[in-house]
Backbone as ProteinMPNN parsed JSONL, in Angstrom:
{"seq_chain_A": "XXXXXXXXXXXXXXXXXXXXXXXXXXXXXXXXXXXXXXXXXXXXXXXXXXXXXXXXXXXXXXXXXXXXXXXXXXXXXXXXXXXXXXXXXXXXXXXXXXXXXXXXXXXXXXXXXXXXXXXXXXXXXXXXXXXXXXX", "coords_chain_A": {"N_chain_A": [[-143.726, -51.98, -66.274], [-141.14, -51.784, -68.183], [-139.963, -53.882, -71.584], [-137.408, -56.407, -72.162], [-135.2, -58.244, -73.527], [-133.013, -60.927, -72.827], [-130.058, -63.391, -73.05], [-130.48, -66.494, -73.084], [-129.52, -69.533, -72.308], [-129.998, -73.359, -72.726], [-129.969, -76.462, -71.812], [-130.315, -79.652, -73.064], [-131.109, -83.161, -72.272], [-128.954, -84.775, -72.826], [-126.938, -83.089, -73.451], [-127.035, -81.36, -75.343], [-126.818, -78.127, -76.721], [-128.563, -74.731, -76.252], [-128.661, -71.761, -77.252], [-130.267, -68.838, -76.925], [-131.778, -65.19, -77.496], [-134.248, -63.659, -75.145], [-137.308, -63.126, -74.638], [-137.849, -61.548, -71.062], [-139.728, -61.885, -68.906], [-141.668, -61.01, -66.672], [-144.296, -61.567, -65.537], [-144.621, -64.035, -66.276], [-145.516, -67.524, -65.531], [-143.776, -69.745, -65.72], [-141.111, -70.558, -67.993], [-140.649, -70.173, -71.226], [-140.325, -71.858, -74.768], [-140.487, -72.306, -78.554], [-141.493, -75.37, -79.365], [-139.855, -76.653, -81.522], [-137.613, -75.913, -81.183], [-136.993, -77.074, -78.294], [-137.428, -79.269, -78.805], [-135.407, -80.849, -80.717], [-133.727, -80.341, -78.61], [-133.432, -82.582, -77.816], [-135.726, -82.765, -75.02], [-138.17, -83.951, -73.465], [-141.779, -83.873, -73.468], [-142.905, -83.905, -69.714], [-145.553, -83.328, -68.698], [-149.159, -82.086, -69.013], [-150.163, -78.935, -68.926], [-152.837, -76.561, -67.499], [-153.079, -73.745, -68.681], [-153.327, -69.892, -67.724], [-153.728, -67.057, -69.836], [-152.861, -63.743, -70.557], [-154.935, -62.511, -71.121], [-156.792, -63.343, -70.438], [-157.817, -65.968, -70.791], [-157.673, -69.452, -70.977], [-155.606, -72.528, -71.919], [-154.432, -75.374, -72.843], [-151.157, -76.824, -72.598], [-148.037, -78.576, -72.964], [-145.383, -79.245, -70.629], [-142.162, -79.354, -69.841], [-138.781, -80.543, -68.313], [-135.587, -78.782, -68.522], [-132.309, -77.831, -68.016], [-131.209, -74.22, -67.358], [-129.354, -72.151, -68.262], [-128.166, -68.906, -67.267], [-126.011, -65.837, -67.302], [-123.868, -67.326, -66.57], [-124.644, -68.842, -64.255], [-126.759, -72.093, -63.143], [-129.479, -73.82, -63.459], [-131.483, -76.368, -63.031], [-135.021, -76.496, -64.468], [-138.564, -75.888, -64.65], [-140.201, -76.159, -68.496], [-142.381, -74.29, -71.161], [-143.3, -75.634, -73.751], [-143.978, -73.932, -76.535], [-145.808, -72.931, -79.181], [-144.908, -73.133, -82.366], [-142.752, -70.313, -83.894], [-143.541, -68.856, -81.858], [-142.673, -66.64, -79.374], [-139.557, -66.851, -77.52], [-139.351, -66.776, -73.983], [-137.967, -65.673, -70.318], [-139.432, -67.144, -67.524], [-141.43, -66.607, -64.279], [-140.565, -68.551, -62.13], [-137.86, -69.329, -63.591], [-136.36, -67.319, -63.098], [-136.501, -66.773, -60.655], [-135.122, -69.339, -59.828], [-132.521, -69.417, -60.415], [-132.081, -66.971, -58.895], [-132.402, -64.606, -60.18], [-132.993, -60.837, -60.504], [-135.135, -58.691, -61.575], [-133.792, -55.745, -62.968], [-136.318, -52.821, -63.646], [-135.637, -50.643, -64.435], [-132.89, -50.047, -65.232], [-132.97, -52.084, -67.166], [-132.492, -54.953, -67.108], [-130.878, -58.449, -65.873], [-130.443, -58.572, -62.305], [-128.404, -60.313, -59.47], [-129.296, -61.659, -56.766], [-129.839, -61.819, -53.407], [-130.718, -64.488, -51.279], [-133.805, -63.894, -49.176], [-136.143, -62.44, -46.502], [-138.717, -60.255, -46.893], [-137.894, -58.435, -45.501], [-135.349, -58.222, -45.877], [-135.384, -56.627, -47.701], [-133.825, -54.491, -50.086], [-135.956, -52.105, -51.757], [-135.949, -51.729, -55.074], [-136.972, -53.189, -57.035], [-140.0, -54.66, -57.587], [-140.534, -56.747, -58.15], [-137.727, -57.973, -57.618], [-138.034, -58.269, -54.886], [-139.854, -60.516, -54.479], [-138.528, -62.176, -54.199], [-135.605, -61.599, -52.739], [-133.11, -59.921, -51.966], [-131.12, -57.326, -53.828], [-127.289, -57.86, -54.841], [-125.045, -56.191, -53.85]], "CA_chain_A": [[-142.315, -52.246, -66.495], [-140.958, -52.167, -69.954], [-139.823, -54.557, -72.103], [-136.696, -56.054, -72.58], [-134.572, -59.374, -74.292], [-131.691, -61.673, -72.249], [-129.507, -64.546, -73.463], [-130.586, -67.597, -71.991], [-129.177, -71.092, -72.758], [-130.677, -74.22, -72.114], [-129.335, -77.845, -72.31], [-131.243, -80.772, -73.075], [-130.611, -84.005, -71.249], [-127.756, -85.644, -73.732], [-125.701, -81.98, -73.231], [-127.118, -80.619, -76.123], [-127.012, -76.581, -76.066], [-129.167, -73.765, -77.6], [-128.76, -70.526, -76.834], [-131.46, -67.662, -77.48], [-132.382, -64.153, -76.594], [-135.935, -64.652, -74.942], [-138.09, -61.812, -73.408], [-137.748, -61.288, -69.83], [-141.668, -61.45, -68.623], [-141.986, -61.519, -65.206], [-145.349, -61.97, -65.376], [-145.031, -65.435, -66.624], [-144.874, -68.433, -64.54], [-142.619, -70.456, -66.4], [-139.957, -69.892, -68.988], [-141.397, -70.55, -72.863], [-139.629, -71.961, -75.845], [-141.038, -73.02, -79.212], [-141.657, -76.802, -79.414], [-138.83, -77.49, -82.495], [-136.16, -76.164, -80.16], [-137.269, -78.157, -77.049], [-137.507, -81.226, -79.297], [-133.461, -80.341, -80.673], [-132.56, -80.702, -77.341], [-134.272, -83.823, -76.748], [-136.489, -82.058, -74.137], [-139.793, -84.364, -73.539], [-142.9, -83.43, -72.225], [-143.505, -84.674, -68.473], [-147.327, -83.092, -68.365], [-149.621, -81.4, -69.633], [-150.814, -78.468, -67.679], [-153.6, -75.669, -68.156], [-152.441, -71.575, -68.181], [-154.343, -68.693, -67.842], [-153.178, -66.06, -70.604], [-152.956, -62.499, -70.148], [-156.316, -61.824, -72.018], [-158.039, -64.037, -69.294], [-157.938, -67.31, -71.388], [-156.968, -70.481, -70.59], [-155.293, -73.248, -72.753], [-153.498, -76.621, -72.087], [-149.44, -76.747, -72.839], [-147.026, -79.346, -72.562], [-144.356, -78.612, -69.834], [-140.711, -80.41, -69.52], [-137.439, -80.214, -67.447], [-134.085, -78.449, -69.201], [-131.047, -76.908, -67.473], [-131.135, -72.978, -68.038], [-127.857, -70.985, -68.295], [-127.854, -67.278, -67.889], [-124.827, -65.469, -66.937], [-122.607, -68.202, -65.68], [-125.626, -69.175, -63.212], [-127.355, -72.72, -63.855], [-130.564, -74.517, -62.693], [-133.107, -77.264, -63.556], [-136.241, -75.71, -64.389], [-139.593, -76.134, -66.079], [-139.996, -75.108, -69.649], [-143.732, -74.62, -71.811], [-143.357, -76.096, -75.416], [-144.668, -73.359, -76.84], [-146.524, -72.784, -80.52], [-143.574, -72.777, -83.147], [-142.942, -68.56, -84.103], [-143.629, -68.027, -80.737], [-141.235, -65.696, -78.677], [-138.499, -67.394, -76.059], [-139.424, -66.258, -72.382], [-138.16, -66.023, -69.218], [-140.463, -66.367, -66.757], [-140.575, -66.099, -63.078], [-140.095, -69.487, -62.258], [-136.586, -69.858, -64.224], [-135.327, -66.412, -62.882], [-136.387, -67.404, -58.847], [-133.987, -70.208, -59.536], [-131.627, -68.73, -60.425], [-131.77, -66.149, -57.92], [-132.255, -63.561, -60.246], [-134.503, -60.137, -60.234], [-135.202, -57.678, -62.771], [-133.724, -53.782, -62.542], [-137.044, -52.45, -64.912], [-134.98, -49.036, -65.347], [-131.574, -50.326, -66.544], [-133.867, -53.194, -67.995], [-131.498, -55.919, -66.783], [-131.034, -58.891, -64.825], [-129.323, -58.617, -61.505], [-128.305, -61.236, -58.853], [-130.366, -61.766, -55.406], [-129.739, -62.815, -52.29], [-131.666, -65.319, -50.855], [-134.071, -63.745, -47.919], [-137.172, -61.859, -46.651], [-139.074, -59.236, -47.023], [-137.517, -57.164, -44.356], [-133.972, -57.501, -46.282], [-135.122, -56.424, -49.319], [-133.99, -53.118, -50.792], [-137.171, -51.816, -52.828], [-135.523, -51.556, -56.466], [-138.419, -53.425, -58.126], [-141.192, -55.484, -57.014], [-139.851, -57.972, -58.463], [-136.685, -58.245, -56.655], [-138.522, -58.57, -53.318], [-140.119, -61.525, -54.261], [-136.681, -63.518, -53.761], [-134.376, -61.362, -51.909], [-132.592, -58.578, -51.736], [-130.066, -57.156, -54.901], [-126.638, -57.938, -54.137], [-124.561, -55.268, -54.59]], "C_chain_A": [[-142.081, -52.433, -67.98], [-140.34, -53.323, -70.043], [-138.244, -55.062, -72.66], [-135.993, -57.527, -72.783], [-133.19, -59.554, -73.214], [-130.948, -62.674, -73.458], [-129.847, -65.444, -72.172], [-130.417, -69.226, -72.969], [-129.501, -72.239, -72.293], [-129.956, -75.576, -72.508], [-130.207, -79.019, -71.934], [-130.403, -82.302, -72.406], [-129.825, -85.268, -71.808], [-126.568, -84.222, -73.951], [-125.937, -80.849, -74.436], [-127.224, -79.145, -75.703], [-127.705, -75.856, -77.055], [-129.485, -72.183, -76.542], [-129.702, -69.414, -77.408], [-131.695, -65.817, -76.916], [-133.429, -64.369, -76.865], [-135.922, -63.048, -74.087], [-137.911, -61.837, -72.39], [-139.286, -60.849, -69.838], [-141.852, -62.496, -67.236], [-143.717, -61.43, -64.409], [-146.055, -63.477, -65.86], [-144.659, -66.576, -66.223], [-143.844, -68.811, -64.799], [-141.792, -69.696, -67.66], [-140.619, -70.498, -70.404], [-140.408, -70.636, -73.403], [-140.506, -72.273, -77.056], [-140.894, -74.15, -79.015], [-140.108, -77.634, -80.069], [-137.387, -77.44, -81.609], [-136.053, -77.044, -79.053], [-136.91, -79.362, -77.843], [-135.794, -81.357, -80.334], [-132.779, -81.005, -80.1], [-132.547, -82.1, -76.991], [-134.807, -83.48, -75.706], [-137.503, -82.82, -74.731], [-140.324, -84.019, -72.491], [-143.625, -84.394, -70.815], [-144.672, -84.574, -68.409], [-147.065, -82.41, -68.741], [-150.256, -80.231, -68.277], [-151.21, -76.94, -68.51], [-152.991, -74.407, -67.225], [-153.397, -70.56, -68.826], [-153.688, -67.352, -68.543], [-153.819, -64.366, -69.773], [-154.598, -62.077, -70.301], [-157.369, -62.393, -70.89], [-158.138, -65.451, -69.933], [-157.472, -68.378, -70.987], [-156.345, -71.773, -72.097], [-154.48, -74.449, -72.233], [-152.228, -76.663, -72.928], [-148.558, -77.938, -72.442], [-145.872, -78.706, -71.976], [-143.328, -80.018, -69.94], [-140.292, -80.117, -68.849], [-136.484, -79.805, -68.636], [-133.411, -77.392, -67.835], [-130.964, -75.792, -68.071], [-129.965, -72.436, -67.648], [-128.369, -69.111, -68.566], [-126.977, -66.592, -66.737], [-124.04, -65.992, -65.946], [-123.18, -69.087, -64.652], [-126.621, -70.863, -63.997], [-128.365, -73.199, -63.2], [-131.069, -75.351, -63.71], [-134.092, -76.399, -63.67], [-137.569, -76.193, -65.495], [-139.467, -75.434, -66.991], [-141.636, -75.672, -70.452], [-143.077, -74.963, -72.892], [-144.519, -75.351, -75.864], [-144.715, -73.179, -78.507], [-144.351, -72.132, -81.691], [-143.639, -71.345, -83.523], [-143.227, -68.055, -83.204], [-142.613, -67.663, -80.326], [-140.661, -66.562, -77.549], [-139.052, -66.698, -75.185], [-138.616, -66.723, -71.353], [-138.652, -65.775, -68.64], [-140.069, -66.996, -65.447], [-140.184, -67.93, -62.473], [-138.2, -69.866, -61.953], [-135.65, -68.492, -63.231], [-135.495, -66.29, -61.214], [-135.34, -68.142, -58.875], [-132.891, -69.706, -59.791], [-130.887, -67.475, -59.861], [-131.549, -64.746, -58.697], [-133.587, -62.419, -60.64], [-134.139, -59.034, -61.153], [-135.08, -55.809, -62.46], [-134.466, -53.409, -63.966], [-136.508, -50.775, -65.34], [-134.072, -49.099, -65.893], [-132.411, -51.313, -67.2], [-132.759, -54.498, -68.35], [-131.449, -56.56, -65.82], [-130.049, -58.586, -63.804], [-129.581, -59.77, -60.199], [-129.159, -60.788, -57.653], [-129.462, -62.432, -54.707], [-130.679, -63.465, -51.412], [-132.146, -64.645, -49.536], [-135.434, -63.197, -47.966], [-137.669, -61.336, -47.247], [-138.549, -58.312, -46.92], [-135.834, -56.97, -45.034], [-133.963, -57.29, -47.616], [-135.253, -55.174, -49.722], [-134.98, -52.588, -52.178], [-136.23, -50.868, -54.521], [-136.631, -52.123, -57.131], [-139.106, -54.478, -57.06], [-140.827, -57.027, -57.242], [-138.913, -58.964, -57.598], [-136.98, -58.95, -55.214], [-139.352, -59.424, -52.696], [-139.547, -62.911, -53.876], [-136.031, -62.944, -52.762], [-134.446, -59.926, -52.004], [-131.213, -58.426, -53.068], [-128.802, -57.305, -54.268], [-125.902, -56.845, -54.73], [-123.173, -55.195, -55.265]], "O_chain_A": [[-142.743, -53.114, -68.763], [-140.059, -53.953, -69.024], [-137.724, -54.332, -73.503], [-136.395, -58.204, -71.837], [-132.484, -58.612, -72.853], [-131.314, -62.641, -74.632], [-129.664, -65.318, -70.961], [-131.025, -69.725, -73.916], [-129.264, -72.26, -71.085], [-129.38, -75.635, -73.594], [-130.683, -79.288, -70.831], [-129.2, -82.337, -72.149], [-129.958, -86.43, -71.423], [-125.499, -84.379, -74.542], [-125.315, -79.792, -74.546], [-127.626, -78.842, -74.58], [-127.657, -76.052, -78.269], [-130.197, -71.824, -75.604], [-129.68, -69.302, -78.633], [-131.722, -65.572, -75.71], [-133.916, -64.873, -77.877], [-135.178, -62.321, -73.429], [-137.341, -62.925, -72.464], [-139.874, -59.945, -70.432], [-142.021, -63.67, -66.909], [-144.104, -61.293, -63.248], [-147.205, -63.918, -65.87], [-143.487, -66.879, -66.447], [-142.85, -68.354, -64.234], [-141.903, -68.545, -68.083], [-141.154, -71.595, -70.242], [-139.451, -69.936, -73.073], [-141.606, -72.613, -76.621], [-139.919, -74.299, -78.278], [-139.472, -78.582, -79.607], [-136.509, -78.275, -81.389], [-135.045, -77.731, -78.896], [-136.172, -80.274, -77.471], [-135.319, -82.493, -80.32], [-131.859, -81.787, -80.341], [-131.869, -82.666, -76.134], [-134.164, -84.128, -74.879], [-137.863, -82.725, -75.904], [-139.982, -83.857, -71.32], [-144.515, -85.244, -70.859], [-145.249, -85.606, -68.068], [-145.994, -81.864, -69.006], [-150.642, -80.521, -67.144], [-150.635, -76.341, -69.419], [-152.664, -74.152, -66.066], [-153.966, -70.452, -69.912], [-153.118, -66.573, -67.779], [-154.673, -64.043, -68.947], [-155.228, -61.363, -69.52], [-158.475, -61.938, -70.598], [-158.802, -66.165, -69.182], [-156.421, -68.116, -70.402], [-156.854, -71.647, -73.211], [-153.901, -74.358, -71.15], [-152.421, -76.496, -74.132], [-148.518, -78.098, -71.222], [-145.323, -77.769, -72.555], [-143.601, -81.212, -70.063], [-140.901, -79.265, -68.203], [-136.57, -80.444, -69.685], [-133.911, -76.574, -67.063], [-130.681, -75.852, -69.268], [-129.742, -72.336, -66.441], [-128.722, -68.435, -69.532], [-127.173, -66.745, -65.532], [-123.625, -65.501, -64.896], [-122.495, -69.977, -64.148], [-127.074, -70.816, -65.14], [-128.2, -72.994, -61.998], [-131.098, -75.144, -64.923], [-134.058, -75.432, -62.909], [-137.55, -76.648, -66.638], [-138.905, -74.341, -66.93], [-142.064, -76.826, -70.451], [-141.979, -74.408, -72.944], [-145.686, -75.725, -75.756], [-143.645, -73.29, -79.106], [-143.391, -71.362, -81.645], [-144.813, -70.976, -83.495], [-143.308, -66.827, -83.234], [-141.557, -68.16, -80.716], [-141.43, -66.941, -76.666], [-139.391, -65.626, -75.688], [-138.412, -67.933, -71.254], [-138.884, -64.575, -68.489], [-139.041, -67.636, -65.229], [-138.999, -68.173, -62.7], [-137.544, -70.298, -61.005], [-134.524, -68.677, -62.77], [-134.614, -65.723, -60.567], [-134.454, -67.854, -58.07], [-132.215, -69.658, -58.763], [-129.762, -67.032, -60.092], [-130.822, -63.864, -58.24], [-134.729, -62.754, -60.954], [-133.01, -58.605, -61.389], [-135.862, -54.985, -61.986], [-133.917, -53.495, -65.065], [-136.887, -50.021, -66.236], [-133.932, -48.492, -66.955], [-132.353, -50.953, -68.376], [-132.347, -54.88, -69.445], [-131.764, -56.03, -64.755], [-128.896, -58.341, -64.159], [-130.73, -60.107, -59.912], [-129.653, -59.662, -57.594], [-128.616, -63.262, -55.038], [-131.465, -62.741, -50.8], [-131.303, -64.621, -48.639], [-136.067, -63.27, -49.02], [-137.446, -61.552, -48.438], [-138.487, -57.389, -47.732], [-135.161, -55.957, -44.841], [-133.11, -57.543, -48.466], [-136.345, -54.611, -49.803], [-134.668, -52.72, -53.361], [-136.075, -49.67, -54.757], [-137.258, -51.366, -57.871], [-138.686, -54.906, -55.985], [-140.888, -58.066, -56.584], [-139.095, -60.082, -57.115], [-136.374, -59.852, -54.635], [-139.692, -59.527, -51.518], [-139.878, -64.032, -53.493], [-135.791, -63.66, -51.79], [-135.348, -59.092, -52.084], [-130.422, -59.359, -53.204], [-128.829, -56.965, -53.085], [-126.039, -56.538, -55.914], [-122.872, -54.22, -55.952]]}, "name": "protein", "num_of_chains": 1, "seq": "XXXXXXXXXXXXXXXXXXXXXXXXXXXXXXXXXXXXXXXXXXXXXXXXXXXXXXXXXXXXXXXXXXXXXXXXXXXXXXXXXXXXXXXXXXXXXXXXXXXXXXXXXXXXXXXXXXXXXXXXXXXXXXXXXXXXXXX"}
């Protein structure tokens, strides 16, 4: 699946807001920010918890709670405090809650509806881990 950038806004737990375009990587549990923005928001770290990188590696990360915004849609969700210069993500996590699933040919999110297997129109692999696209 290629590669491709959202807007996603997050609010820390005094209302603060910070909006970003962040990769779309639905191969990554959670949603990533650098550290300085998390700590902005006032976003503190609940635990620490170890992730297994693409390469096969592992490393330990501080995870929090923030409210994510993307297109009008909001949730609670975990977020990594990730290495400052690192890239924004969303990962799958943030875009389950939000009920949304990735079209990798327009290279865009689109909404879900909450259900099986059996009602899920095969547009991506993705998609059919939540629902079904709504149309």
């Amino acid at each position: 699946m290629g590669t491709f950038f959202h807007p996603i806004t997050l609010v820390g737990p005094e209302g603060q807001r910070s909006t970003v375009d962040a990769l779309v990587d639905t191969g990554a549990s959670f949603t990533s920010m650098p550290e300085g923005i998390l700590r902005e928001l006032g976003v503190q770290p609940v635990r620490r918890v170890r992730l297994r990188l693409a390469d096969g590696s592992s490393h330990v990360q501080s995870l929090g709670e923030v409210v994510a915004e993307i297109d009008g849609e909001s949730v609670q969700t975990l977020v990594i405090f990730g290495p400052e210069g690192s890239p924004a993500a969303i990962g799958a996590y943030t875009l389950e809650g939000l009920l949304l699933g990735v079209d990798p040919i327009e290279k865009r999110l689109v909404p879900l509806e909450a259900g099986g297997p059996d009602t899920c129109h095969q547009v991506s692999v993705e998609a059919c881990t939540v629902g079904s696209f709504v149309n």
